[in-house]
N, CA, C and O atoms as CSV, one atom per row, in Angstrom:
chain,resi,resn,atom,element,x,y,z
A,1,UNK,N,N,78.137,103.866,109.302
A,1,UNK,CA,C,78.377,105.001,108.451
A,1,UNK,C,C,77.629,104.839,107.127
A,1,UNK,O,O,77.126,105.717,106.426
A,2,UNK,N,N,77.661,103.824,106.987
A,2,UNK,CA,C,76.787,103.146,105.560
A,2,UNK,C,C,75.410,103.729,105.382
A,2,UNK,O,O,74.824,104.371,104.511
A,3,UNK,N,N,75.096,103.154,106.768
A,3,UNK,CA,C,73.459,103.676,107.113
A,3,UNK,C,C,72.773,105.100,107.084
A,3,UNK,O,O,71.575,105.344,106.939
A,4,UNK,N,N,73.772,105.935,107.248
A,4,UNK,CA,C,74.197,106.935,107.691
A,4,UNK,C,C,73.823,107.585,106.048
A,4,UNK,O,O,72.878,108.257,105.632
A,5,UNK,N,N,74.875,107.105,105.485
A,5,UNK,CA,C,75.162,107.565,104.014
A,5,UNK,C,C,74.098,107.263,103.303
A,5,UNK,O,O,73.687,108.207,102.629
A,6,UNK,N,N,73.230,105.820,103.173
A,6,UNK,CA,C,71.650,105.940,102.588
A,6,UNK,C,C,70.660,106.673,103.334
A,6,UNK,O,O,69.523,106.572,102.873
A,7,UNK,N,N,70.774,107.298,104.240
A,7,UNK,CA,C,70.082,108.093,104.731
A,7,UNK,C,C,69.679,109.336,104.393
A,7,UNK,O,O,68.537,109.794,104.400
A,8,UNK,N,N,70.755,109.877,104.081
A,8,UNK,CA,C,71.039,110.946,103.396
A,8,UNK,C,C,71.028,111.008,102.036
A,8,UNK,O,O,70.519,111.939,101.410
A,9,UNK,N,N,71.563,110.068,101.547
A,9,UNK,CA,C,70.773,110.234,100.121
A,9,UNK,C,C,69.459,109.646,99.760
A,9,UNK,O,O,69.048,110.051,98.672
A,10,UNK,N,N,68.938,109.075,100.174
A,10,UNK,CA,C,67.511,108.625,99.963
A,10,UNK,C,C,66.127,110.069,100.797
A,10,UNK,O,O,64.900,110.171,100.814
A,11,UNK,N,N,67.034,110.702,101.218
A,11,UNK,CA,C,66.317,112.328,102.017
A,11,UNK,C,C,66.817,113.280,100.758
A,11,UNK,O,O,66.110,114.237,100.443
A,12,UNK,N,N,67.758,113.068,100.209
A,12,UNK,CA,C,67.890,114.247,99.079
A,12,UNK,C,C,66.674,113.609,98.098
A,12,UNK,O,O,65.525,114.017,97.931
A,13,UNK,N,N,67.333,112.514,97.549
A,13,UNK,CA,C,65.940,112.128,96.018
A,13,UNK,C,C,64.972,112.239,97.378
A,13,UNK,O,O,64.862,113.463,97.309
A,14,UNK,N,N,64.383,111.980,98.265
A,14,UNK,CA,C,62.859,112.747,98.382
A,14,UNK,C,C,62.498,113.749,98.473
A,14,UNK,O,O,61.327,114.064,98.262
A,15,UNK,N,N,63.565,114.673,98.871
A,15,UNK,CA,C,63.408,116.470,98.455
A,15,UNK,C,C,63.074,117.106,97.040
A,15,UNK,O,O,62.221,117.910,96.666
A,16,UNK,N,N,64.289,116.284,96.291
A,16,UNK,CA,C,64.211,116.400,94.729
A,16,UNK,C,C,62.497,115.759,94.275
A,16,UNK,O,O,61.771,116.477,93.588
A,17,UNK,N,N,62.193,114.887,94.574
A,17,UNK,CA,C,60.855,114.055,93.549
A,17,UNK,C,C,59.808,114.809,94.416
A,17,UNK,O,O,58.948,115.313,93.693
A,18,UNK,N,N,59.550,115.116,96.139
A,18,UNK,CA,C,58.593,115.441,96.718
A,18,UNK,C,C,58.406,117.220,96.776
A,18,UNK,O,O,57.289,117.736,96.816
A,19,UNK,N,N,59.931,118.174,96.770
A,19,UNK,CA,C,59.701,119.703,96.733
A,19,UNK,C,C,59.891,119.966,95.502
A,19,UNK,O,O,58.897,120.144,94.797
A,20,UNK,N,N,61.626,120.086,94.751
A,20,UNK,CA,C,61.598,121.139,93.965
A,20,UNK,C,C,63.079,120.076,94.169
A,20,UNK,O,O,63.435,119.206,94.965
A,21,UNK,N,N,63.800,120.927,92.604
A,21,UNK,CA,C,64.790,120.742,92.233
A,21,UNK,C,C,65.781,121.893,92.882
A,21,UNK,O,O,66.866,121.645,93.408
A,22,UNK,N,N,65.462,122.600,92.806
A,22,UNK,CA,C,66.429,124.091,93.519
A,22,UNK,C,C,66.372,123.771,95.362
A,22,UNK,O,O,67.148,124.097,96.260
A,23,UNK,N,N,65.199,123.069,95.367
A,23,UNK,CA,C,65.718,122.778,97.311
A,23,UNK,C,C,66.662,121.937,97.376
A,23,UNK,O,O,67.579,122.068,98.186
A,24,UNK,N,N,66.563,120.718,96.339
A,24,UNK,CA,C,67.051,119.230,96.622
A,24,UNK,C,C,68.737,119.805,96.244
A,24,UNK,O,O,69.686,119.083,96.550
A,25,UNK,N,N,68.978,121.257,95.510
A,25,UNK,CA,C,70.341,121.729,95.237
A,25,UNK,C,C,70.979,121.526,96.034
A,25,UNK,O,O,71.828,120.710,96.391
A,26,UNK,N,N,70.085,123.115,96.606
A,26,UNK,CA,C,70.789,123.901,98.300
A,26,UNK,C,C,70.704,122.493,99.039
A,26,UNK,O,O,71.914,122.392,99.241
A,27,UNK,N,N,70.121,121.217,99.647
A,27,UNK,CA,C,70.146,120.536,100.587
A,27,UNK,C,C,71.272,119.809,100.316
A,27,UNK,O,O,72.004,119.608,101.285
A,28,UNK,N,N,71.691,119.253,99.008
A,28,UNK,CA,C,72.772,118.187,98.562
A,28,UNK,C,C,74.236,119.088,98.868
A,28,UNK,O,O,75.223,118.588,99.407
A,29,UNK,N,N,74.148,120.427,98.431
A,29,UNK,CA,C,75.276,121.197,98.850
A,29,UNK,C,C,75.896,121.767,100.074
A,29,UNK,O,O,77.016,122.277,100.043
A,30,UNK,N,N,75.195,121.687,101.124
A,30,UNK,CA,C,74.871,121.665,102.402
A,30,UNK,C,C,75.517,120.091,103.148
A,30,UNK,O,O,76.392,120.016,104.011
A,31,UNK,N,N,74.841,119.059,102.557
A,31,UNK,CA,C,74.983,117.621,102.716
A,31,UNK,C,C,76.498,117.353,102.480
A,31,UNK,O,O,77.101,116.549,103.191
A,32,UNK,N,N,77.133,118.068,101.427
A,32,UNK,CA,C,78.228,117.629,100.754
A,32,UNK,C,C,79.321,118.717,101.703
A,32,UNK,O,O,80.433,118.331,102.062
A,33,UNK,N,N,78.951,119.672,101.920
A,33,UNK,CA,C,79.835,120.853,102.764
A,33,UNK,C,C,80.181,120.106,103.899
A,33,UNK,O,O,81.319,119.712,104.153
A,34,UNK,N,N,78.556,119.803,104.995
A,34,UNK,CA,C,78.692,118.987,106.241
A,34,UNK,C,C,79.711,118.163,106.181
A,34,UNK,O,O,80.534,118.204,107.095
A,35,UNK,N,N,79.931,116.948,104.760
A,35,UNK,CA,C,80.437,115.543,104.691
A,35,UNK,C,C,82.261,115.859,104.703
A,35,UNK,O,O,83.177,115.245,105.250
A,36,UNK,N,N,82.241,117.178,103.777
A,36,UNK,CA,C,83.778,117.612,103.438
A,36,UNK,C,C,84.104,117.760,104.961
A,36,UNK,O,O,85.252,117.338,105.100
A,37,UNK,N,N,83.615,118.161,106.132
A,37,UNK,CA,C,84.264,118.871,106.912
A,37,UNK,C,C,84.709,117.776,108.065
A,37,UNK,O,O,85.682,117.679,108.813
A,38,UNK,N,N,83.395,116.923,107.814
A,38,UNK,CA,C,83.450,115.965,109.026
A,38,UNK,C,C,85.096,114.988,108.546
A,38,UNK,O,O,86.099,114.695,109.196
A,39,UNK,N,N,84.701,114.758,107.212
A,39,UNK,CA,C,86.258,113.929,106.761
A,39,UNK,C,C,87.657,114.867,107.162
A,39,UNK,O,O,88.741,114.333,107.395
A,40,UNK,N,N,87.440,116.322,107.197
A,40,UNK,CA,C,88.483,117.282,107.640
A,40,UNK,C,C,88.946,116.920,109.069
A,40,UNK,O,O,90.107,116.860,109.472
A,41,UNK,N,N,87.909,116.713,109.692
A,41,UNK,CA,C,88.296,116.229,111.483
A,41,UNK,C,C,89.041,115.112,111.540
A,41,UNK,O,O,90.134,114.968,112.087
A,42,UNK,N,N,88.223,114.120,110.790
A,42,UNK,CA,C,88.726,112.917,111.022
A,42,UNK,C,C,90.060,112.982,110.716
A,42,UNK,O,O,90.807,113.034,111.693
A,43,UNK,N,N,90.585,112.995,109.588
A,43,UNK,CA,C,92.016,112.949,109.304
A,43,UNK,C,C,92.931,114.157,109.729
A,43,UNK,O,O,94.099,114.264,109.356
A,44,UNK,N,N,92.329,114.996,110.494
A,44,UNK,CA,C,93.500,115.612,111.635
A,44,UNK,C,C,93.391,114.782,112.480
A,44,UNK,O,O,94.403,114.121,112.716
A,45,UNK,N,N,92.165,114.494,113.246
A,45,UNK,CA,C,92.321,113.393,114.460
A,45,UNK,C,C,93.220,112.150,114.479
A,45,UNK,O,O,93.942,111.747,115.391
A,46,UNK,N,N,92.953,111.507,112.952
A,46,UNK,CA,C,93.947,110.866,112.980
A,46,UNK,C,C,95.365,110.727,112.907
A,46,UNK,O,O,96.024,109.807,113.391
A,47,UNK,N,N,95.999,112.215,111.935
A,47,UNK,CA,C,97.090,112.562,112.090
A,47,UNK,C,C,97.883,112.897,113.389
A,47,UNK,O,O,98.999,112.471,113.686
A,48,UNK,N,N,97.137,113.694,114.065
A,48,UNK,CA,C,97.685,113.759,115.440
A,48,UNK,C,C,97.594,112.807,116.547
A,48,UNK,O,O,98.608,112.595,117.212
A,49,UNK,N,N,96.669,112.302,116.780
A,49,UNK,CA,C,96.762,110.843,117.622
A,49,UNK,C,C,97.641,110.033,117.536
A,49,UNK,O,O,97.731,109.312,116.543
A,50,UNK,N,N,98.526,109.961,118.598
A,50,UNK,CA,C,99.804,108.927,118.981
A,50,UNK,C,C,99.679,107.727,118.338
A,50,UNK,O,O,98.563,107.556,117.848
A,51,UNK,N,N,100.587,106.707,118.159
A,51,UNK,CA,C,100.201,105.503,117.673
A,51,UNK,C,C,99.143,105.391,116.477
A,51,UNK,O,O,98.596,104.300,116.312
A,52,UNK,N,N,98.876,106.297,115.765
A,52,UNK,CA,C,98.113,105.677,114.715
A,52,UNK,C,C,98.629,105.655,113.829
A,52,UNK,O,O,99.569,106.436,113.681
A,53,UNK,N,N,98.228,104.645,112.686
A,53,UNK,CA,C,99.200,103.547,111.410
A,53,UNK,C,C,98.573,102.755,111.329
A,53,UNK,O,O,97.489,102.550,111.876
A,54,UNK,N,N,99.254,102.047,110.491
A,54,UNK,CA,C,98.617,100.478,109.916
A,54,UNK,C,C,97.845,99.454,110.420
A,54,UNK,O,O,96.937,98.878,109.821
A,55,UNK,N,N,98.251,99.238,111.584
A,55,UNK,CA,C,98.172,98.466,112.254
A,55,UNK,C,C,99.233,97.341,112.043
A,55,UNK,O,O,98.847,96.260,111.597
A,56,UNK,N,N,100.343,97.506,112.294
A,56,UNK,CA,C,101.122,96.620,112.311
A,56,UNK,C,C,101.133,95.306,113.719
A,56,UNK,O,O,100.238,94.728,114.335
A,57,UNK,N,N,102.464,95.274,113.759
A,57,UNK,CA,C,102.230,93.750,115.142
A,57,UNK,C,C,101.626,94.799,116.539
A,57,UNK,O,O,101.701,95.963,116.931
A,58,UNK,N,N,101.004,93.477,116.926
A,58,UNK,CA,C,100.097,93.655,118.119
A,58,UNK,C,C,99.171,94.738,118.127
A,58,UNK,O,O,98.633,95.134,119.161
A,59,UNK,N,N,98.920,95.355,116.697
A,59,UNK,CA,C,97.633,96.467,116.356
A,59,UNK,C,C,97.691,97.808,116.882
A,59,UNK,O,O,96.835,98.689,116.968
A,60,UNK,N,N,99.291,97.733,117.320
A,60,UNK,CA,C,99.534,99.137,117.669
A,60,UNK,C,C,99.586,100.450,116.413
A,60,UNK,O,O,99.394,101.629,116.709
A,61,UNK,N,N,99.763,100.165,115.566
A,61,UNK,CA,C,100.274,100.990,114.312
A,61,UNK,C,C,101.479,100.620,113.986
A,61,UNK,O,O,102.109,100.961,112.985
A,62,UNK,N,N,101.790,99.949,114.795
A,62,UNK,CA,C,103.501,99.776,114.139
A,62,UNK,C,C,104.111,98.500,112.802
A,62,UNK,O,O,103.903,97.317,112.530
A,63,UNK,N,N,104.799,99.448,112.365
A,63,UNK,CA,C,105.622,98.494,111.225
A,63,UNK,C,C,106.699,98.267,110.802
A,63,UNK,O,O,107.421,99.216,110.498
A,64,UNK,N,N,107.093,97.094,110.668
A,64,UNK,CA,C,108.221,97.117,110.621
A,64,UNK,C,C,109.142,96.174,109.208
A,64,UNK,O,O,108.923,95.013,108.864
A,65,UNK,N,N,109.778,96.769,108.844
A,65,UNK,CA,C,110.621,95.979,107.656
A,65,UNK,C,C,112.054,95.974,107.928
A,65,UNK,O,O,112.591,96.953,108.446
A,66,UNK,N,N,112.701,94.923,107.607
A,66,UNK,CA,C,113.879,94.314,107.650
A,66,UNK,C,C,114.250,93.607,106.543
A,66,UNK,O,O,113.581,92.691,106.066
A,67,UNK,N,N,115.454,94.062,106.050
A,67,UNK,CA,C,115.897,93.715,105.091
A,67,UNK,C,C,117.529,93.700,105.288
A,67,UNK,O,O,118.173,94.653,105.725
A,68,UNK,N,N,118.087,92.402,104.871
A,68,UNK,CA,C,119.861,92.168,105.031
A,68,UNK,C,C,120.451,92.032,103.627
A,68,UNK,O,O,119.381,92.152,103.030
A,69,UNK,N,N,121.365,91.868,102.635
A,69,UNK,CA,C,121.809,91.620,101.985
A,69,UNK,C,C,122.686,90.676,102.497
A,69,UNK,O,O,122.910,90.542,103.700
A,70,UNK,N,N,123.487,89.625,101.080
A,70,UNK,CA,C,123.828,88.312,101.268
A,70,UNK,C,C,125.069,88.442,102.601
A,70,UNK,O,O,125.830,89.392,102.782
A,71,UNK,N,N,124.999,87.558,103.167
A,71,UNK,CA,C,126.097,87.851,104.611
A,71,UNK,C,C,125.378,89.011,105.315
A,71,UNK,O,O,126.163,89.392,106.184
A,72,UNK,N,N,124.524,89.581,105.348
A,72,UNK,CA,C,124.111,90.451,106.579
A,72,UNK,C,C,123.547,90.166,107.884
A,72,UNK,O,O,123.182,89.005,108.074
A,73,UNK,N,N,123.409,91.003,108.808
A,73,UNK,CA,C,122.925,90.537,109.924
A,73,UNK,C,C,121.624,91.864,110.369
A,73,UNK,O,O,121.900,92.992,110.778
A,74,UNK,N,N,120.328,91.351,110.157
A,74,UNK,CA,C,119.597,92.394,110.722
A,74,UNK,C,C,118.953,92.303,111.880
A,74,UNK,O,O,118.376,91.226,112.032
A,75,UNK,N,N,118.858,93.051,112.730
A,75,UNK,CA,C,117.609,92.807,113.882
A,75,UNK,C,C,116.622,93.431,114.256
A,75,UNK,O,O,116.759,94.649,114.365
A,76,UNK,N,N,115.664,92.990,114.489
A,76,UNK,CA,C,114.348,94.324,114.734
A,76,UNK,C,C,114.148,94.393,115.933
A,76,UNK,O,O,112.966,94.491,116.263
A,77,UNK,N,N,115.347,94.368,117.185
A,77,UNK,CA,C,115.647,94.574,118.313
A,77,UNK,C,C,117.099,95.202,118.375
A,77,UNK,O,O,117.837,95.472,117.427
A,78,UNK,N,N,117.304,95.355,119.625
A,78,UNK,CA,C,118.970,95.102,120.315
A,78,UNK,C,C,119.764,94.348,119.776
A,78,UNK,O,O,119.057,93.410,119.407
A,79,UNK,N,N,120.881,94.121,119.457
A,79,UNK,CA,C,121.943,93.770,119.520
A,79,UNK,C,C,123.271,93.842,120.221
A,79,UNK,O,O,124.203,94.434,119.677
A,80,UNK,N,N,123.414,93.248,121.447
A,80,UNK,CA,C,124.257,93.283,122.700
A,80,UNK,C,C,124.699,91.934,123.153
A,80,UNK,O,O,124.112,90.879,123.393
A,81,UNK,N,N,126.630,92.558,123.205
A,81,UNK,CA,C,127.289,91.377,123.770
A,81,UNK,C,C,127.415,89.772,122.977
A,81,UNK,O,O,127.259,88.621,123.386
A,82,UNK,N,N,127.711,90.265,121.891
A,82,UNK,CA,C,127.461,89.075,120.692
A,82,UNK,C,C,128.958,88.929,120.226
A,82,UNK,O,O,129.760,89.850,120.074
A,83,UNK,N,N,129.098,88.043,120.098
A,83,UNK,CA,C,130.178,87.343,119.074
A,83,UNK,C,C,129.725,87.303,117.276
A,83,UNK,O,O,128.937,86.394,117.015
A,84,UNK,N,N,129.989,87.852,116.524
A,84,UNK,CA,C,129.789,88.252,115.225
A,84,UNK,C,C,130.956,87.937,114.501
A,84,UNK,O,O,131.916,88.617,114.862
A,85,UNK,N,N,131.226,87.022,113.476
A,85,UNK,CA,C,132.392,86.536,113.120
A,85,UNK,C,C,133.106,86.041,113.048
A,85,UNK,O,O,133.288,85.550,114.162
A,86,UNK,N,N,134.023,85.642,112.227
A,86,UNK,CA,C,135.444,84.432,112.269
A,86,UNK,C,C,136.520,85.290,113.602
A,86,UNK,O,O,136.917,86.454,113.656
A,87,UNK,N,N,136.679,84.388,114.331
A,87,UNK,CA,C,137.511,84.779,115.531
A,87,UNK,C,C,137.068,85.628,116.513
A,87,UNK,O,O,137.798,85.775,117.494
A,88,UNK,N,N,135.929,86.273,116.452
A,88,UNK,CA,C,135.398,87.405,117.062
A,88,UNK,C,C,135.038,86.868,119.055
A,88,UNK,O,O,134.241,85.990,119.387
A,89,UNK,N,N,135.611,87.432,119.703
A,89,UNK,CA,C,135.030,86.517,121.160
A,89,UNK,C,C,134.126,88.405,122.208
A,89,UNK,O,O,134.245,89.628,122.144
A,90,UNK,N,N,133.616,87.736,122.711
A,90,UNK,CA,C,133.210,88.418,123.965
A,90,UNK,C,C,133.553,88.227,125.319
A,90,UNK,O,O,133.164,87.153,125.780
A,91,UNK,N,N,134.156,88.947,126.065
A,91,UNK,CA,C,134.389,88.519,127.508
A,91,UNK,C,C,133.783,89.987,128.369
A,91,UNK,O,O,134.101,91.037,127.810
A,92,UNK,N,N,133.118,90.103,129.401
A,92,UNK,CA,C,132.277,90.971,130.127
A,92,UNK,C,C,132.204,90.510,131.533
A,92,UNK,O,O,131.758,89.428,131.913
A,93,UNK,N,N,132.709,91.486,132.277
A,93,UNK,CA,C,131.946,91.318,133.782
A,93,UNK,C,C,130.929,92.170,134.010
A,93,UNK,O,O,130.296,92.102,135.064
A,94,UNK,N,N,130.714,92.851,133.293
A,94,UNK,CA,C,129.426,94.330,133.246
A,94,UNK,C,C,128.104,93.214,133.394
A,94,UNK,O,O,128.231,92.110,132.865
A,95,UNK,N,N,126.641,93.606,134.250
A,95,UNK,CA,C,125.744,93.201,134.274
A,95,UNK,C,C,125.102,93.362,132.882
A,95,UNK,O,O,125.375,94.349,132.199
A,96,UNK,N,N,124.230,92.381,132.439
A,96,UNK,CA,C,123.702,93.309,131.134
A,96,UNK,C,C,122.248,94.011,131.469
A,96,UNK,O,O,121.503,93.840,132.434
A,97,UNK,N,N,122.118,94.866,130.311
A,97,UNK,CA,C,121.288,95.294,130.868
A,97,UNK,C,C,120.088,95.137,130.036
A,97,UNK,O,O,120.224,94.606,128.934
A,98,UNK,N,N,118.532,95.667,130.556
A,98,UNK,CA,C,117.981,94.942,129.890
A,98,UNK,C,C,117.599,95.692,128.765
A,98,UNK,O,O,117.977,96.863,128.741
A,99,UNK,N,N,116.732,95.140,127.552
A,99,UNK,CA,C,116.693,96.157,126.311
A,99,UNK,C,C,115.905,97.160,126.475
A,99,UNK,O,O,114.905,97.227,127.190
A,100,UNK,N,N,116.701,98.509,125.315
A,100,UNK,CA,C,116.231,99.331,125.531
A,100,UNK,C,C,114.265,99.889,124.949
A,100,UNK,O,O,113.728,99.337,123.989
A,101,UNK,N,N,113.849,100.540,125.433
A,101,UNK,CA,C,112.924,100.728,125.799
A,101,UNK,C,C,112.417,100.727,124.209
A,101,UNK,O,O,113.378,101.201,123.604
A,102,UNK,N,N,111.468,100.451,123.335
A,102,UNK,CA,C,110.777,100.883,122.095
A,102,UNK,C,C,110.198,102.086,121.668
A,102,UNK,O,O,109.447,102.787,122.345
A,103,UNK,N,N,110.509,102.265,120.715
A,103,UNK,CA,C,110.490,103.786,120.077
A,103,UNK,C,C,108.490,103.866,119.406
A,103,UNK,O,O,108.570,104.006,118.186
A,104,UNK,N,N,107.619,103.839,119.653
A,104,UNK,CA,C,106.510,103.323,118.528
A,104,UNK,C,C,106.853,104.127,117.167
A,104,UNK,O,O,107.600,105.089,116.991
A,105,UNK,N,N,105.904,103.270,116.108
A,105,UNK,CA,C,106.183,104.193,114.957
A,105,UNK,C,C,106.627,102.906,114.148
A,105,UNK,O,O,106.622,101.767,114.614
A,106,UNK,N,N,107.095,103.333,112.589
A,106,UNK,CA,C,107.704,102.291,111.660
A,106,UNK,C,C,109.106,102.312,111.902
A,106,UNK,O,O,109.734,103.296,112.291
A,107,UNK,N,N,109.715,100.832,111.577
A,107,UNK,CA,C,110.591,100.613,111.774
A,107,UNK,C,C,111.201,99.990,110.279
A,107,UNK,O,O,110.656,99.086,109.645
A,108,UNK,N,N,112.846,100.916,109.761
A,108,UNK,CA,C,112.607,100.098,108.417
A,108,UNK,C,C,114.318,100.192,108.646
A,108,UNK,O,O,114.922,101.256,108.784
A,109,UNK,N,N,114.884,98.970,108.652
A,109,UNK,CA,C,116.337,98.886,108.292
A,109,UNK,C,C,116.644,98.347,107.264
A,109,UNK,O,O,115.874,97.437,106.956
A,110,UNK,N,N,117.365,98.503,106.663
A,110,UNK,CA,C,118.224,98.036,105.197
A,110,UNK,C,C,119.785,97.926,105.495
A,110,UNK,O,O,120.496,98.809,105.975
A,111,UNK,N,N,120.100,96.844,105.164
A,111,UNK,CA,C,121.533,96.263,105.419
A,111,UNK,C,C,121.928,95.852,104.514
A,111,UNK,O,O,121.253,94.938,104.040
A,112,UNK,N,N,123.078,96.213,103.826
A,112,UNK,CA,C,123.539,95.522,102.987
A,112,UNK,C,C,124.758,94.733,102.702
A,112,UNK,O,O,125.541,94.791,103.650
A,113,UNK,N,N,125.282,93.839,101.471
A,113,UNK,CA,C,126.030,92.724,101.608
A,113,UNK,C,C,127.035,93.007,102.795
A,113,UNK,O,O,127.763,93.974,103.022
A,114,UNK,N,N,126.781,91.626,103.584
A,114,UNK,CA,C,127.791,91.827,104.676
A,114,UNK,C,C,128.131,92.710,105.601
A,114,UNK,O,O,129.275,92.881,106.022
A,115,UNK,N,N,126.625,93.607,106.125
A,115,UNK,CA,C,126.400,94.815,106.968
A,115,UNK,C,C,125.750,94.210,108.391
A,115,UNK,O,O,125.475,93.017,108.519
A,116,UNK,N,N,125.631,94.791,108.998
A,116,UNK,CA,C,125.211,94.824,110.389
A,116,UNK,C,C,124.215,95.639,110.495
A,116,UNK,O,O,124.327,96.596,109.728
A,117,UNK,N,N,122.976,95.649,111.350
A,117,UNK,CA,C,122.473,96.514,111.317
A,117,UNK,C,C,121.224,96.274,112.099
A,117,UNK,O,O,120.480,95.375,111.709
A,118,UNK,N,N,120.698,97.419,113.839
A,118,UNK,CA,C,119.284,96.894,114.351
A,118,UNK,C,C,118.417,97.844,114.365
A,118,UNK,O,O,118.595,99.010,114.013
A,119,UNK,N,N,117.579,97.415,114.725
A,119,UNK,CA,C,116.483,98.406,115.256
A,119,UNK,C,C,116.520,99.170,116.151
A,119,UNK,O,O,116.008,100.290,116.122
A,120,UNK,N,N,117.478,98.408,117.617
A,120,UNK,CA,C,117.352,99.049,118.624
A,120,UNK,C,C,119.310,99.659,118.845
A,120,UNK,O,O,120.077,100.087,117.982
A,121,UNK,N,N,119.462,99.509,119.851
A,121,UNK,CA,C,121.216,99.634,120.059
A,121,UNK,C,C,122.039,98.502,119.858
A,121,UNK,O,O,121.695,97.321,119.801
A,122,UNK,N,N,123.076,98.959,119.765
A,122,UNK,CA,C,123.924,97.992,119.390
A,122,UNK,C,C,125.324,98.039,120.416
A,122,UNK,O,O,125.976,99.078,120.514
A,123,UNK,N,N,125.643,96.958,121.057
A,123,UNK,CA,C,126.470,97.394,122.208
A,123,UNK,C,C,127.064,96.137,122.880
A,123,UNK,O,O,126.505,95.136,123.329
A,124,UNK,N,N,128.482,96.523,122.808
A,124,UNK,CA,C,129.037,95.275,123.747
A,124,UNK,C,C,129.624,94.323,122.602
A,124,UNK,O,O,130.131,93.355,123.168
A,125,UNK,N,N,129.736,94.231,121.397
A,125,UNK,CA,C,129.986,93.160,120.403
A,125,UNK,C,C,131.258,93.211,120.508
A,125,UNK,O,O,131.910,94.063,121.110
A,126,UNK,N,N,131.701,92.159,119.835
A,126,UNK,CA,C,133.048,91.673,119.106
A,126,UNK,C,C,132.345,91.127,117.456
A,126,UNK,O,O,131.822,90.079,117.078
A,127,UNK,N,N,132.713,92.644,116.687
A,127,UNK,CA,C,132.081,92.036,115.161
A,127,UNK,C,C,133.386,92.069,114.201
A,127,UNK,O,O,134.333,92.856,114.207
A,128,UNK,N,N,133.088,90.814,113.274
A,128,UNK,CA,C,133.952,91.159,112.174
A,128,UNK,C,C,135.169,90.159,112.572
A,128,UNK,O,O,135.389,89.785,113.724
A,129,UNK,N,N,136.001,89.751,111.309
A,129,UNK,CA,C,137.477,89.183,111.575
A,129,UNK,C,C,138.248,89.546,112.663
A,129,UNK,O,O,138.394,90.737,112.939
A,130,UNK,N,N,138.993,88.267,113.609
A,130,UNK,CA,C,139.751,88.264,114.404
A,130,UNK,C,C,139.826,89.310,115.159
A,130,UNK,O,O,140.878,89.781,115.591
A,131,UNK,N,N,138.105,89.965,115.473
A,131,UNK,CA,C,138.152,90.755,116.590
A,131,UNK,C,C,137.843,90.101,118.072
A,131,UNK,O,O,137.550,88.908,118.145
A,132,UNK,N,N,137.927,91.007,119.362
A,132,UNK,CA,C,137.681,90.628,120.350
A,132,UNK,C,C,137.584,91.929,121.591
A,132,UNK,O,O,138.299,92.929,121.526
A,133,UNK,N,N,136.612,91.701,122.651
A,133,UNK,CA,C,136.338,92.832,123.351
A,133,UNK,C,C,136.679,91.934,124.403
A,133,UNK,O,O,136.746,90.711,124.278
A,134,UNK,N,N,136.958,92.785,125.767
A,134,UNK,CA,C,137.261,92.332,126.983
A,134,UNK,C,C,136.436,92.661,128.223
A,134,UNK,O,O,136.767,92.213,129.321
């Protein structure tokens, strides 16, 4: 694109020094119309195209932030069938199942003091004081 870009301007200053100042106008304004429009595509293309972003993990676009406050619990997955807590137990004959499928896109949880909190579902726990599921 670089190349691209001295190309074009090193063809205007030779219009300007080799024709006329009024060509090298009309050509730079022309040059600059073309440049506005092509950047117009691009950033619809990119707006609408699935998965595009940052490039977060594995260069998909995705991103993700996690944040717990003191005693919190965050996850940037599932959370299933957990024991969470003073006294808290789990007991299950249910198969588990496996996690649920990923959403693409950013991912941003905030948890605070002594919160819970995932990315994905949350299911099957025993959270918190002298709880328990069966």
């Amino acid at each position: 694109m670089a190349v691209v870009a001295g190309a074009v301007a090193a063809g205007l200053i030779a219009i300007a020094v080799l024709v006329d100042m009024d060509a090298a106008d009309r050509a730079a304004s022309l040059a600059g119309a073309v440049a506005g429009l092509a950047a117009l595509v691009v950033a619809v293309v990119t707006l609408v195209r699935p998965g595009a972003g940052s490039g977060g993990p594995g260069g998909s676009g995705e991103r993700r932030r996690l944040r717990a406050g003191r005693g919190g619990i965050v996850a940037g997955g599932d959370i299933s069938d957990n024991a969470i807590g003073r006294g808290s137990r789990v007991e299950s004959t249910r198969p588990r199942r496996g996690p649920a499928p990923s959403q693409p896109g950013s991912t941003d949880v905030r948890v605070g003091r002594d919160g819970i909190g995932a990315a994905g579902d949350i299911r099957g726990n025993a959270i918190g004081d002298e709880s328990e599921r069966r």
